[in-house]
C-alpha atoms as a printed R data frame, in Angstrom:
    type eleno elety resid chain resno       x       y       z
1   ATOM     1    CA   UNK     A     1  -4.281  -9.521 -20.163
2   ATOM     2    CA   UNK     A     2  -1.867 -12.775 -21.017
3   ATOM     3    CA   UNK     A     3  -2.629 -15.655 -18.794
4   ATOM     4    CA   UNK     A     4   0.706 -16.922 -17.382
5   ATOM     5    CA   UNK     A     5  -1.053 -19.857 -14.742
6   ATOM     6    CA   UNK     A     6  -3.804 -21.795 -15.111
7   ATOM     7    CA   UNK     A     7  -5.344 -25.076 -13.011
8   ATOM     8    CA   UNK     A     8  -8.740 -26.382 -11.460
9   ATOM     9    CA   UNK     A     9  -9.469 -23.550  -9.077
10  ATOM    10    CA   UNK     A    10  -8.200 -20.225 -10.455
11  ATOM    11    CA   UNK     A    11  -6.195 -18.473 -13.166
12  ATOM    12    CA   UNK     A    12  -3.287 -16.091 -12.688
13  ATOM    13    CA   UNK     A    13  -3.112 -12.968 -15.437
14  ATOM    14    CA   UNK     A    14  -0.789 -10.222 -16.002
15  ATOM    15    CA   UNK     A    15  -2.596  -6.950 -15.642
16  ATOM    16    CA   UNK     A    16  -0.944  -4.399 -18.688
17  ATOM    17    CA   UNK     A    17   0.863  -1.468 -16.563
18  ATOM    18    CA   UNK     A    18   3.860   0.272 -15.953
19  ATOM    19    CA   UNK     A    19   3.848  -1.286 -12.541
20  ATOM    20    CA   UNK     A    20   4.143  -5.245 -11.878
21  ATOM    21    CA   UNK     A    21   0.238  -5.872 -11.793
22  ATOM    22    CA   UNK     A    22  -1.620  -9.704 -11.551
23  ATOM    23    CA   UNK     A    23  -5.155 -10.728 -11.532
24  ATOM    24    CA   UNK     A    24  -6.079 -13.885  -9.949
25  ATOM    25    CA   UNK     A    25  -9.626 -14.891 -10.437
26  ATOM    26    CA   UNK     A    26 -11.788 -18.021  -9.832
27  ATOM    27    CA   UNK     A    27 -11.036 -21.153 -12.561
28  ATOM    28    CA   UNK     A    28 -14.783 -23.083 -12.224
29  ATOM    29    CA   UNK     A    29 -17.882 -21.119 -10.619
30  ATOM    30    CA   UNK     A    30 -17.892 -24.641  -9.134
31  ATOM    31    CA   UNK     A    31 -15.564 -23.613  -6.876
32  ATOM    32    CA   UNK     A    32 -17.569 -21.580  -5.079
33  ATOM    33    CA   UNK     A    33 -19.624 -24.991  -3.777
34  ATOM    34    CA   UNK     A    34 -19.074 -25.423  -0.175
35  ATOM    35    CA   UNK     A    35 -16.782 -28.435  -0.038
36  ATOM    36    CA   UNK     A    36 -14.393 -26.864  -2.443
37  ATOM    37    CA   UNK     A    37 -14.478 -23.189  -0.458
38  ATOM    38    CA   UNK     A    38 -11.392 -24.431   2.082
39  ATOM    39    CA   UNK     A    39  -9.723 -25.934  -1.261
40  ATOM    40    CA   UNK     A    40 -10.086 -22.748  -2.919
41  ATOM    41    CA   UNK     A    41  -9.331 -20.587  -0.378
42  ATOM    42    CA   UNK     A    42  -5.561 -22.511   0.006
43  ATOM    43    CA   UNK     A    43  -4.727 -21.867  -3.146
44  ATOM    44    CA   UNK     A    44  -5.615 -18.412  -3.738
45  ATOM    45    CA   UNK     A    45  -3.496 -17.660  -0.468
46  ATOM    46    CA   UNK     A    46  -0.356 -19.917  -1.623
47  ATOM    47    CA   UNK     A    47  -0.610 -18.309  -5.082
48  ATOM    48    CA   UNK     A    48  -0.820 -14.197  -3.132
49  ATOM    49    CA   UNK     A    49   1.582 -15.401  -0.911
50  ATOM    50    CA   UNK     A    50   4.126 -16.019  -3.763
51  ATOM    51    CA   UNK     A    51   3.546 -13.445  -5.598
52  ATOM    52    CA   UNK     A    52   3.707 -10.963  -2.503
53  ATOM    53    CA   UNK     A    53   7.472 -12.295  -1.370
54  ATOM    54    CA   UNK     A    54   8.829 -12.706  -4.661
55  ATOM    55    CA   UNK     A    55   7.517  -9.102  -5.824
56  ATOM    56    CA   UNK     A    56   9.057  -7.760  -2.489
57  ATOM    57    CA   UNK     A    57  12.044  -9.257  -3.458
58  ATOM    58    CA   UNK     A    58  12.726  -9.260  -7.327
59  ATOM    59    CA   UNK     A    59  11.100  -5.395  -7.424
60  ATOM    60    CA   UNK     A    60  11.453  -4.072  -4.114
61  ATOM    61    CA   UNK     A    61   8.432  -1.797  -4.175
62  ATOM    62    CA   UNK     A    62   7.500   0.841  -1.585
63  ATOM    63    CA   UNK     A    63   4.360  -1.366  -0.402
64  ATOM    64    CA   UNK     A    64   2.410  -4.279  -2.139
65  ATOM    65    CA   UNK     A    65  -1.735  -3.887  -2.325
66  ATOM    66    CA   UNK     A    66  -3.878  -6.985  -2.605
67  ATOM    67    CA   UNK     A    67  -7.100  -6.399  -3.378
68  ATOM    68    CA   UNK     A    68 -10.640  -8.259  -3.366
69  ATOM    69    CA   UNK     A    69 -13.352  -7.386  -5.997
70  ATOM    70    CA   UNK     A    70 -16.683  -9.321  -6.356
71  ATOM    71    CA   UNK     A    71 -18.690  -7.576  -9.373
72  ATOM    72    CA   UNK     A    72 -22.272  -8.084  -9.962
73  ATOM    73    CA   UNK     A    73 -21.027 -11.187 -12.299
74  ATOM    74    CA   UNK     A    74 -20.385 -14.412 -10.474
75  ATOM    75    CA   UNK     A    75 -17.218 -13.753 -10.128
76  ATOM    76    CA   UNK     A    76 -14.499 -12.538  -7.795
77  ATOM    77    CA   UNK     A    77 -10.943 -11.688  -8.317
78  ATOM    78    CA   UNK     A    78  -8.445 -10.507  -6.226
79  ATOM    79    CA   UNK     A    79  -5.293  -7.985  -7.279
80  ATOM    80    CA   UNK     A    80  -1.694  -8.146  -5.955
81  ATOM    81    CA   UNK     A    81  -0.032  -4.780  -6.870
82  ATOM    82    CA   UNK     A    82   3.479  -4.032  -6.401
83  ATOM    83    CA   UNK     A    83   3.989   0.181  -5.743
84  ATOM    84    CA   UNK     A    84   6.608   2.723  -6.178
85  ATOM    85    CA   UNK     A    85   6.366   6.098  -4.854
86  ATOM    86    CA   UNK     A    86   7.651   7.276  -8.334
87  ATOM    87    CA   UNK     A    87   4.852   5.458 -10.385
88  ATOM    88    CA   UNK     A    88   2.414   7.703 -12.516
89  ATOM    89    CA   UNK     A    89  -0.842   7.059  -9.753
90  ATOM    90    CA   UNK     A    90   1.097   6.869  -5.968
91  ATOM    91    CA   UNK     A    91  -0.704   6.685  -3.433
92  ATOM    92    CA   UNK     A    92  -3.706   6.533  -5.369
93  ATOM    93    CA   UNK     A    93  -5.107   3.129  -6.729
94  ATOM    94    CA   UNK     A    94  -4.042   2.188 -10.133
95  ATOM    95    CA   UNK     A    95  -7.344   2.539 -11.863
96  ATOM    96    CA   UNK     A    96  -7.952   6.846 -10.061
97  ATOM    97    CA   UNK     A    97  -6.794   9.479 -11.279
98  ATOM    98    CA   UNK     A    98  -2.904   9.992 -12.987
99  ATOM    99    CA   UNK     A    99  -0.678  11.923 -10.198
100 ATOM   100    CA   UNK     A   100   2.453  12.534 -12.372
101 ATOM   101    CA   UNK     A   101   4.099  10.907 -15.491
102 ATOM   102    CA   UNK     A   102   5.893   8.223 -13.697
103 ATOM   103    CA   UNK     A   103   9.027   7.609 -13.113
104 ATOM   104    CA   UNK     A   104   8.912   3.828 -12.644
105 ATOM   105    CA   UNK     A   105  10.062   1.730 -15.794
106 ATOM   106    CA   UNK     A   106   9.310  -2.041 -15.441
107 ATOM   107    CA   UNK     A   107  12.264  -3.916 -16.210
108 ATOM   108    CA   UNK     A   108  13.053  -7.521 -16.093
109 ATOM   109    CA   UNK     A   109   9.579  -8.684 -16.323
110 ATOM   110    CA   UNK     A   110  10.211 -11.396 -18.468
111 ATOM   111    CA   UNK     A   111  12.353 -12.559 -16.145
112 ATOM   112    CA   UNK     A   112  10.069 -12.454 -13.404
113 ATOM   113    CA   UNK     A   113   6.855 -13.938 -14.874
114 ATOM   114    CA   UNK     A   114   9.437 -17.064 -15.520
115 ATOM   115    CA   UNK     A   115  10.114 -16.964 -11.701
116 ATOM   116    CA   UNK     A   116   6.759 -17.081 -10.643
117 ATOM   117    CA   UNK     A   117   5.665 -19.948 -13.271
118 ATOM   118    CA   UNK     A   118   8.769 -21.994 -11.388
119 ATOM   119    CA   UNK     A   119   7.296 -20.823  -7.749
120 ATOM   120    CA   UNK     A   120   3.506 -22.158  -9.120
């Protein structure tokens, strides 16, 4: 995974696929204090929020997931997932079982990680 934002409270990555996939987990385990929770929780919804339209609109998948994880490590992360009926795992998640070979090839992706660092 190749980190393409960084600041204070989390870190944006792109998730290797064949599908436009991003990681956002928490920057500081001091985050998680209670006086930085509402601070936190902001910016993880500004940085989904971005990602969500301008996938929607760069892409135009079928549907977007977002996703929450918390592992047994301190740390949670949360997914945003553009789909395509025609990618190798529809409607399955990502990380199940292969459906098909897929017929989605990402293209432009360069192009779009430069968007979003603008957008952040």
């Amino acid at each position: 995974m190749s980190i393409i934002y960084k600041n204070s409270f989390l870190k944006l990555e792109v998730v290797p696929s064949e599908v436009p996939w991003f990681k956002i987990s928490l920057g500081e385990p001091e985050n998680l204090l209670p006086q930085k929770q509402e601070l936190l929780r902001k910016e993880i919804l500004r940085v989904i929020d971005i990602l969500n339209k301008a996938m929607m609109e760069f892409f135009n998948p079928d549907k977007i997931n977002i996703v929450t994880f918390g592992t047994a490590l301190p740390e949670y992360y949360w997914y945003v997932i553009a789909r395509f009926k025609n990618d190798s795992y529809f409607p399955e998640e990502m990380w199940g079982e292969k459906q098909r070979e897929g017929e989605y090839e990402l293209k432009d992706f360069e192009k779009f990680i430069e968007l979003i660092k603008k957008k952040l």
